[in-house]
C-alpha positions as CSV (number, residue, x, y, z in Angstrom):
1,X,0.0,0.0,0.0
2,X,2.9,2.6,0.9
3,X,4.7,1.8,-2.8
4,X,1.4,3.1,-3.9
5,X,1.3,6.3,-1.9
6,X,3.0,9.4,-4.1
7,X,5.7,10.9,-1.8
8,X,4.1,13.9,-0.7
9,X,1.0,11.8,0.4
10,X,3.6,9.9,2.3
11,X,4.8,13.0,4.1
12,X,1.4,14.3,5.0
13,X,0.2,10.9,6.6
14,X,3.7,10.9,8.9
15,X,2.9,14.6,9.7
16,X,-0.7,13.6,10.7
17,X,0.7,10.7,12.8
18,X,3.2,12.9,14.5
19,X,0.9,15.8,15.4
20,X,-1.7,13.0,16.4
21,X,1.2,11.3,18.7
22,X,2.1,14.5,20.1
23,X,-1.7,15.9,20.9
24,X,-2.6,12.5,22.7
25,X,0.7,11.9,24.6
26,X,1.2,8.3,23.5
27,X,3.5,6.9,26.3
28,X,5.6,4.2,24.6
29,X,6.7,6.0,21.4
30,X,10.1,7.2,21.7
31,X,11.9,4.6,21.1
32,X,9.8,4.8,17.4
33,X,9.9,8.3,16.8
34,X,13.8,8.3,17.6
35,X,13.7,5.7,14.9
36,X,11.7,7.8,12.4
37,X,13.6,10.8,12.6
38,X,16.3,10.5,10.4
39,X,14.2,9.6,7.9
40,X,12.6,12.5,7.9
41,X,13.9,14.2,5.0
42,X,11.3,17.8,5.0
43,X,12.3,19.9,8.1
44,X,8.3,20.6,9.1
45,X,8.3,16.6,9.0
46,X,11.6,16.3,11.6
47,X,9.9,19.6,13.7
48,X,6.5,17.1,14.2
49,X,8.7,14.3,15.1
50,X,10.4,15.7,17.6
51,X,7.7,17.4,19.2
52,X,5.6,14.6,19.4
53,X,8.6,12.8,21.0
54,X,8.7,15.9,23.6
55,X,5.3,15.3,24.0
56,X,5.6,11.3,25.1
57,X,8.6,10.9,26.4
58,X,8.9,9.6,30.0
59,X,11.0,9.1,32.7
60,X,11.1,5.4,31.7
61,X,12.5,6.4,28.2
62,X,15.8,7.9,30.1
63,X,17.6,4.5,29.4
64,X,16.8,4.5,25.8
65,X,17.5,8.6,25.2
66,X,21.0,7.8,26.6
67,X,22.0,5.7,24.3
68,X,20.5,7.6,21.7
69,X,23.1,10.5,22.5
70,X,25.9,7.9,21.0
71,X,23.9,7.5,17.7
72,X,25.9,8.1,14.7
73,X,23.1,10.5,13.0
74,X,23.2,14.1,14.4
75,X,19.4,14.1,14.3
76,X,18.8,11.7,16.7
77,X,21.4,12.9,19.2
78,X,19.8,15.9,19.2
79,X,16.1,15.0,19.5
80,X,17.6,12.3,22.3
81,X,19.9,15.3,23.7
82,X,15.8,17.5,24.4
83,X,14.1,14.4,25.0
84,X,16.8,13.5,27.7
85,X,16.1,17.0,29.3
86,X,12.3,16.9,29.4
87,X,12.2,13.4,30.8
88,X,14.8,13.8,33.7
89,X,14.7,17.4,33.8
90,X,18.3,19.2,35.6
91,X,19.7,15.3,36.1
92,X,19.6,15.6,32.5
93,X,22.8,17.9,32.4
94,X,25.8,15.0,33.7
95,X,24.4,13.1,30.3
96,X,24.8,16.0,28.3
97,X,28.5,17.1,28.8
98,X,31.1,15.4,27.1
């Protein structure tokens, strides 16, 4: 079904999942959306998955951001590098330096 979709119908389906993610909270999504981002190729797309991962992220998810901040692609580490913050708040910062 996706092969059939034209590419900007693709984009405007991930944007509506994104934005939907993001207005209900969905707990157990970051470890997705971290996946998703870097194949977001449209910066409005990246912008709606990172806010929807701002949106879900948890506490729980603090394990997962970590290693996420080793991640090869720059846009991950830095969706993981906000997420990080907003789940663990200030204990956030001994993650973040180098």
């Amino acid at each position: 079904v996706l092969e059939a979709i034209t590419s900007g119908e693709q984009d405007r389906i991930l944007f509506a999942v994104f934005k939907t993610i993001e207005h209900e909270q969905m707990a157990g999504m970051a470890d997705n959306l971290l996946r998703a981002i870097p194949h977001c190729t449209e910066g409005y797309l990246q912008q709606a998955a990172v806010g929807a991962l701002l949106a879900c992220v948890r506490e729980d998810d603090a394990e997962l951001l970590r290693e996420s901040l080793q991640d090869e692609n720059l846009s991950r580490r830095a969706a993981a590098c906000r997420a990080l913050e907003k789940a663990i708040g200030k204990n956030a910062g001994k993650d973040l330096r180098p």
